[in-house]
N, C-alpha and C positions, 0 to 999 in steps of 0.2 A: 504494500500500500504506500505512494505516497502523496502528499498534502500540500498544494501551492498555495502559497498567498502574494499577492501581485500588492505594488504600492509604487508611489511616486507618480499619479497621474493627477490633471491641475487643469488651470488655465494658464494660456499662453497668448502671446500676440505673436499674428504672424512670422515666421523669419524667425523665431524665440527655441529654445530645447529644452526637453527634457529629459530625465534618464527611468525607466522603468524597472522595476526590479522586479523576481519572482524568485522565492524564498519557496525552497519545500522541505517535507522533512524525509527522513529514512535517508539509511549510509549507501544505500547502492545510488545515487540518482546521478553519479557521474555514467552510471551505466546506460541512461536515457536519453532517447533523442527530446530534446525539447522546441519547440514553436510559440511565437507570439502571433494568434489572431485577432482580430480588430471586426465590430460589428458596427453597424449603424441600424437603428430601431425600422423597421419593414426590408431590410436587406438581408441576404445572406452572410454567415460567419465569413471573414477569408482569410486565410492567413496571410501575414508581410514576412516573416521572417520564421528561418529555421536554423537549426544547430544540431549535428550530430554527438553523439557519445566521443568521436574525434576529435568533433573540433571543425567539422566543414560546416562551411553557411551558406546557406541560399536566400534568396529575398524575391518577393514579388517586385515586378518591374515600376510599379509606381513610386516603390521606397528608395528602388538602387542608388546607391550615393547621398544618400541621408538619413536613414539608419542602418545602424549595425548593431549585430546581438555578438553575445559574450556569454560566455559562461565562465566562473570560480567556483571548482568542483569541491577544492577545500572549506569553501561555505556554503556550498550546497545552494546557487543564486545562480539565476540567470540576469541576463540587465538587454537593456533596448536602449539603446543612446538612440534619440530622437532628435537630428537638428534641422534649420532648416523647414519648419513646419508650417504646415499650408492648413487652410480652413478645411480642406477635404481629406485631414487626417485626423479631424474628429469623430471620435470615435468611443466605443467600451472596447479596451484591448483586454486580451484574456490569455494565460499562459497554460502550456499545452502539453502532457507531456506520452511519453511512450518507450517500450522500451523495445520494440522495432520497427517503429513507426511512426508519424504522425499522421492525420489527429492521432491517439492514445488515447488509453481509460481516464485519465486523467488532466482536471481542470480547476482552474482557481476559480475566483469570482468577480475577477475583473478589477480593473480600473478607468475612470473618465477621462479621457485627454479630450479638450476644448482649447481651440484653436479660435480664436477671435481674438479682432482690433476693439 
């Protein structure tokens, strides 16, 4: 079983960053692929950003070049450095995890990013 709790989402003005975090618990979750998906209320979930158990990342194309995810497997934390932020990156972002795949069994509860002037 593990437990994510996601934090560091806000408001920003456009062009502004933020870094997101997702905290879980249990010793194995370096062994996990983890994902940050992003929703918008009558839209579907989508993910922007993934991270293998290695250490590779991929990103949906509307992120490329302004976020990047991370993981620090000795705290057991993923992070989303957000910069560069557009109105149409508002969002409930949710962190994701699996352990051979994403999605996975496994989901936090989100946080708010609000992107407005």
């Amino acid at each position: 079983q593990v437990q994510l709790a996601e934090s560091g989402g806000g408001l920003v003005q456009p062009g502004g960053s933020l870094r997101l975090s997702c905290a879980a618990s249990g010793s194995t979750f370096s062994l996990y692929a983890v994902a940050w998906y992003r929703q918008v209320p009558g839209k579907q979930r989508e993910m922007v950003a993934g991270i293998t158990s290695g250490g590779t990342t991929h990103y949906a194309d509307s992120v490329k070049g302004r976020l990047t995810i991370s993981r620090d497997n000795a705290k057991n934390t993923v992070y989303l450095q957000m910069n560069n932020l557009k109105p149409e990156d508002t969002a409930a972002y949710y962190c994701n995890a699996g352990l051979t795949r994403v999605p996975g069994d496994y989901w936090g509860q989100g946080t708010q990013v609000t992107v407005s002037s």
